[in-house]
C-alpha positions as CSV (number, residue, x, y, z in Angstrom):
1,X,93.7,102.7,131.2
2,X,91.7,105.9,132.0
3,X,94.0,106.8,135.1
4,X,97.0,106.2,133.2
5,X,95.8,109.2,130.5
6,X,95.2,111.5,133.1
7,X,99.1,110.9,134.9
8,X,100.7,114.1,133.1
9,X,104.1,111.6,132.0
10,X,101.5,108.8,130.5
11,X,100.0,111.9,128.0
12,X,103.5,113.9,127.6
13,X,104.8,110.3,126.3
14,X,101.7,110.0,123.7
15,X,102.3,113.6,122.8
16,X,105.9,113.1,122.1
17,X,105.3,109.8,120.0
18,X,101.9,111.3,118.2
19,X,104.2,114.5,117.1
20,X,106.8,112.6,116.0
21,X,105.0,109.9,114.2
22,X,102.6,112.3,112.4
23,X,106.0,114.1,111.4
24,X,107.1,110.7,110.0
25,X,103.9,109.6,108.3
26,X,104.2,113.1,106.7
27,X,107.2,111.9,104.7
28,X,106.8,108.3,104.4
29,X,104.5,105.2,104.3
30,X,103.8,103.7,107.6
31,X,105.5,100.4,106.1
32,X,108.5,102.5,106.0
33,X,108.9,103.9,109.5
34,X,111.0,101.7,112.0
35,X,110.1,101.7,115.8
36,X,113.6,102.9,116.1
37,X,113.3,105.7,114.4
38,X,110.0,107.2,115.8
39,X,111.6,106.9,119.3
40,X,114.7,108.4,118.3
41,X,112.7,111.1,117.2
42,X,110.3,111.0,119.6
43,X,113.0,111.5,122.7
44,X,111.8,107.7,124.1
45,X,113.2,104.4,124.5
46,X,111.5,101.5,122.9
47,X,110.6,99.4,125.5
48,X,108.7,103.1,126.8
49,X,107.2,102.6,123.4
50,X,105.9,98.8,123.9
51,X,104.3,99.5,127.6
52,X,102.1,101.7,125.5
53,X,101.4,100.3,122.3
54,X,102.0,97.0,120.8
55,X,103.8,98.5,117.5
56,X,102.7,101.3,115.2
57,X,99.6,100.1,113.4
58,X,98.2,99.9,117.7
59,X,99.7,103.5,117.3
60,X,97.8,104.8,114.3
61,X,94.9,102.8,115.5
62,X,94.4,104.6,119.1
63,X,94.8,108.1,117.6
64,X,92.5,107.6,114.9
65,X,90.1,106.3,117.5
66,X,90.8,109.2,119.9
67,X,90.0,111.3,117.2
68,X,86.9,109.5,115.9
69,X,85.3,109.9,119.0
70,X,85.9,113.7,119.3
71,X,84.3,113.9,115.8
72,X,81.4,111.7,116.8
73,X,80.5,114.0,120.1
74,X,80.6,117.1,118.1
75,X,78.3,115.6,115.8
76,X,75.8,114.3,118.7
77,X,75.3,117.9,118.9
78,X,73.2,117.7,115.6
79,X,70.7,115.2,117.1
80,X,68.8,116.3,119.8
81,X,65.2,115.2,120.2
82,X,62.7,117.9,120.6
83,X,64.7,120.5,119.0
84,X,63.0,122.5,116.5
85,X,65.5,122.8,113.9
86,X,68.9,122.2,112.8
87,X,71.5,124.2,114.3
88,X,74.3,124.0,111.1
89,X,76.8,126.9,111.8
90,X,76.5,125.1,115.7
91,X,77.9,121.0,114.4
92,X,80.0,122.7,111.8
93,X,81.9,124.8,114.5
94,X,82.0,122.0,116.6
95,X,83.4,119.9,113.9
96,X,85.8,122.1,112.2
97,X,86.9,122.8,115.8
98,X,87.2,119.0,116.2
99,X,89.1,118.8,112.8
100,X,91.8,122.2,113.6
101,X,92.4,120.2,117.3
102,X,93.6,117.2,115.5
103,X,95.2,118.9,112.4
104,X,98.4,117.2,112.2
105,X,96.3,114.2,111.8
106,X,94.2,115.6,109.4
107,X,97.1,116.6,107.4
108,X,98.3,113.4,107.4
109,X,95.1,111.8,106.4
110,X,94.2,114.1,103.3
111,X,98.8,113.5,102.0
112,X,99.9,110.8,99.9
113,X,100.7,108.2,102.6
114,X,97.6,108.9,104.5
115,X,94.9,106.3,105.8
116,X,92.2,106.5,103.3
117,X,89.8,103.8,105.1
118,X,89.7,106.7,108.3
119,X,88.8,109.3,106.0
120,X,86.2,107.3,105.0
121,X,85.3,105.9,108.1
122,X,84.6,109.8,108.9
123,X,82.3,109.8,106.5
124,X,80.4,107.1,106.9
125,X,80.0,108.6,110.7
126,X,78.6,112.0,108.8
127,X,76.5,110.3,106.8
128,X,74.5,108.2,109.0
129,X,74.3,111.6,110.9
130,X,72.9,113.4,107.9
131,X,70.1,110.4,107.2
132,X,69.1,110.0,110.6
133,X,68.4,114.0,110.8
134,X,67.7,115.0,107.6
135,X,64.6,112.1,106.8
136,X,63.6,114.0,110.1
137,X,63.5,117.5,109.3
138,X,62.9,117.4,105.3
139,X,60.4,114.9,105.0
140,X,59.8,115.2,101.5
141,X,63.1,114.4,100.3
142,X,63.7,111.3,99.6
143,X,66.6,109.2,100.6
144,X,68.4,109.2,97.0
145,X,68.1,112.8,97.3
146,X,69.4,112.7,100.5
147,X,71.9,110.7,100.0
148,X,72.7,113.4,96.9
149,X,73.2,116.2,99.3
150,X,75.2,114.9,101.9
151,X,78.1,114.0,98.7
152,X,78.0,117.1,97.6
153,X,78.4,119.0,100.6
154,X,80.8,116.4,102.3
155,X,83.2,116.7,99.0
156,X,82.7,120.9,99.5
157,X,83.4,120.9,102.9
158,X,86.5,118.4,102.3
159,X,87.9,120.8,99.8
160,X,87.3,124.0,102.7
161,X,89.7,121.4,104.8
162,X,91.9,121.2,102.6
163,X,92.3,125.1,101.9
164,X,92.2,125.6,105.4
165,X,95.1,123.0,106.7
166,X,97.0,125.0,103.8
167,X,96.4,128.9,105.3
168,X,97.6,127.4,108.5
169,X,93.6,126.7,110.0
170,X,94.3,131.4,110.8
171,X,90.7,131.2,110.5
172,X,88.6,130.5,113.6
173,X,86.5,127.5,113.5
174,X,83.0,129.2,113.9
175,X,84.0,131.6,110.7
176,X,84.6,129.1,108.3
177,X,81.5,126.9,109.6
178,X,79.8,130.2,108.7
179,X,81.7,130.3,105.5
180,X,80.5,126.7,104.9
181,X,76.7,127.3,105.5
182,X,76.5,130.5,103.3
183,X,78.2,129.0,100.8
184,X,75.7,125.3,100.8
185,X,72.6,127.6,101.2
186,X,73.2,130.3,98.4
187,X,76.5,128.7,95.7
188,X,77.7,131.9,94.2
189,X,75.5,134.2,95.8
190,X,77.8,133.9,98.8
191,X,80.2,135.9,96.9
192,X,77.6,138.6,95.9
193,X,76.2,138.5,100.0
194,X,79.7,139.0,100.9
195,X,80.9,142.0,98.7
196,X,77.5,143.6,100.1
197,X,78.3,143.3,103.7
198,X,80.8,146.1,104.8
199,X,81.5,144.2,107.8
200,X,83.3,141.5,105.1
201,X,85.5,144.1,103.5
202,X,88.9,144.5,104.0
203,X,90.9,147.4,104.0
């Protein structure tokens, strides 16, 4: 399996069935896509489609898992024994980077006909990444409080994804992770930091 994704035709033939099926799950439920249709779309033949996948859930399923795993790495970043502190702005780059290299996915999964359970299978993936540092660094929190935190700032930082994927992700990774810390570590006062800094203003 892992020589066939490095042949250049094996990953030009995912490319051109990911497009068009994230294109399709744009407009419509997965229960109302036909094979047919994606390949027509797509450029392929069926049978090109069956030596890959066994139909479109196995689709849906091995680019959610490619995904997952990007997403998981950039977050091993966070957890690093012996470091001193957290490094925020460092996993939020790397997963807003994650996030803007999978965005037709991501635009998928925030629409109407999206897969919910991989949003919050996402998540789940942050927040056992959030206890298992957090208890670590903050020791006096406690894990309700914890726990507390990490909805907040996960529902914040869905709503920056949101805004983003609608300004066409123009903004680079590492300046919305920025964005994204100030705002967590001072609410409004962001806004008041910001119209101080000249290097923020715009002509």
């Amino acid at each position: 399996m892992e020589n066939s994704r490095k042949d250049p035709r094996v990953r030009l033939t995912h490319e051109l069935l990911r497009r068009a099926f994230m294109t399709l799950l744009a407009e419509k439920p997965l229960e109302g896509i036909s094979i047919k249709e994606l390949c027509d779309l797509a450029g392929v033949n069926r049978s090109t489609f069956y030596a890959h996948y066994t139909d479109l859930h196995d689709l849906l399923r091995q680019i959610e898992d490619e995904m997952f795993e990007e997403f998981r790495r950039a977050l091993d970043t966070l957890y690093q024994p012996g470091r001193d502190g957290l490094e925020p702005v460092v996993v939020t780059t790397g997963v807003f980077q994650c996030l803007k290299d999978n965005s037709d996915l991501c635009v998928v999964t925030l629409g109407p006909h999206g897969d919910k359970n991989f949003a919050l299978r996402l998540l789940q993936c942050g927040r056992e990444y959030c206890f298992q540092n957090y208890e670590r660094y903050f020791k006096g929190a406690t894990r309700q409080q914890v726990e507390y935190c990490y909805a907040f700032i996960s529902s914040g930082c869905i709503g920056l994804l949101g805004r983003w994927l609608e300004d066409g992700m123009q903004m680079p990774p590492a300046e919305l992770a920025r964005m994204a810390e100030g705002i967590i570590q001072y609410g409004y006062g962001f806004l008041l930091h910001t119209r101080q800094d000249p290097a923020n203003e715009t002509n």
